[in-house]
N, C-alpha and C positions, 0 to 999 in steps of 0.2 A: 504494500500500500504506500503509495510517496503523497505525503503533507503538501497540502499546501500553504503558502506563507503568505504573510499578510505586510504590505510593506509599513513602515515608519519610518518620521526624519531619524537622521544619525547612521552608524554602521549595522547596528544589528537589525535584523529582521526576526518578527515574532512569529508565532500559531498561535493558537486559541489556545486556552488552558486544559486544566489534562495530563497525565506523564508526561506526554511528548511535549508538551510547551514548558515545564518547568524542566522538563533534561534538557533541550534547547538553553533557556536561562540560566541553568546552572554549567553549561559546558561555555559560553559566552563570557560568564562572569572568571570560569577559570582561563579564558584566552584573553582576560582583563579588560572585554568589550573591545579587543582589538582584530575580530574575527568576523567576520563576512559568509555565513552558512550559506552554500550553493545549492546545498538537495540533502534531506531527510529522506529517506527509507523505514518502511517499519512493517516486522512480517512477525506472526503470534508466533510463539511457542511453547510447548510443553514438554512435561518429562513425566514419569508415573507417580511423582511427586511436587512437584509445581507445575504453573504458569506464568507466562510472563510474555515477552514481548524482545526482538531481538533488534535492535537499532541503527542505522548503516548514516553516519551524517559525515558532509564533506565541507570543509571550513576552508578560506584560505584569508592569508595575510598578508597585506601589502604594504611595503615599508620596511627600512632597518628596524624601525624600534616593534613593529605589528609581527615581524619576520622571529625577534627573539624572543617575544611574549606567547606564540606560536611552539617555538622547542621549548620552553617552559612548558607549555600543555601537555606536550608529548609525554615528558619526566614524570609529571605531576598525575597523570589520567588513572594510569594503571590502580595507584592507592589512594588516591581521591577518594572522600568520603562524603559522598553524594546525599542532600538532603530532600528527598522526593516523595510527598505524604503518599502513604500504602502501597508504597516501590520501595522493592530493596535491588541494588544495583550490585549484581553479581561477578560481572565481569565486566572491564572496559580496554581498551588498549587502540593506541591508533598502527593501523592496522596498513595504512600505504602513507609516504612522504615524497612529495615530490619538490625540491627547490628550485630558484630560479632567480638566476641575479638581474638580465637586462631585462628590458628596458629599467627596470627597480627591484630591488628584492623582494620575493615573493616565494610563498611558501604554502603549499598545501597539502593537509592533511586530512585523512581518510580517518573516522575513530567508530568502532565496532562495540556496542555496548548491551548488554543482557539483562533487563530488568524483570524483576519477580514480583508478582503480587505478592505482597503479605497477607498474613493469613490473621 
């Protein structure tokens, strides 16, 4: 299922509220609002013991200072300690990187993330 976004002034682009809008918010705030979300993906799943929701979102960065508040997210993703009411966030990790210095440095990130309902 791919989100659709809803534009606003400034860099970030939102969703409506919901997991996906507050993991959105919350992944944004750790790339320090210095991220630009290109596309959300979002496909259910389960296991014989949870459910949950598997997350595919592409960010990039534009700028020296956007470019290293970007490899900050990378570091930081994997143990992040995600605050998303009746979601627990099981796994995260960016999962493709791609740089790029001309015309300006720029940097984009692929982050793959697994959320669980709480029970």
């Amino acid at each position: 299922m791919l989100l659709e976004l809803e534009s606003r002034p400034g860099p970030a682009k939102q969703i409506r509220s919901g997991p996906a809008g507050h993991l959105r918010t919350a992944l944004l705030r750790l790339a320090e609002d210095k991220a630009e979300i290109l596309s959300h993906s979002e496909k259910a799943w389960a296991s014989i013991t949870f459910s949950g929701t598997r997350h595919r979102i592409e960010l990039r960065f534009c700028g020296a200072e956007a470019v290293e508040a970007g490899e900050c997210l990378i570091v930081l993703l994997p143990e992040h300690e995600f605050a998303i009411p009746g979601q627990l966030v099981a796994d995260a990790a960016a999962t493709d990187v791609e740089h790029r210095l001309l015309p300006e440095p720029e940097l984009r990130v692929t982050a793959e993330l697994l959320l669980l309902e709480e029970a």
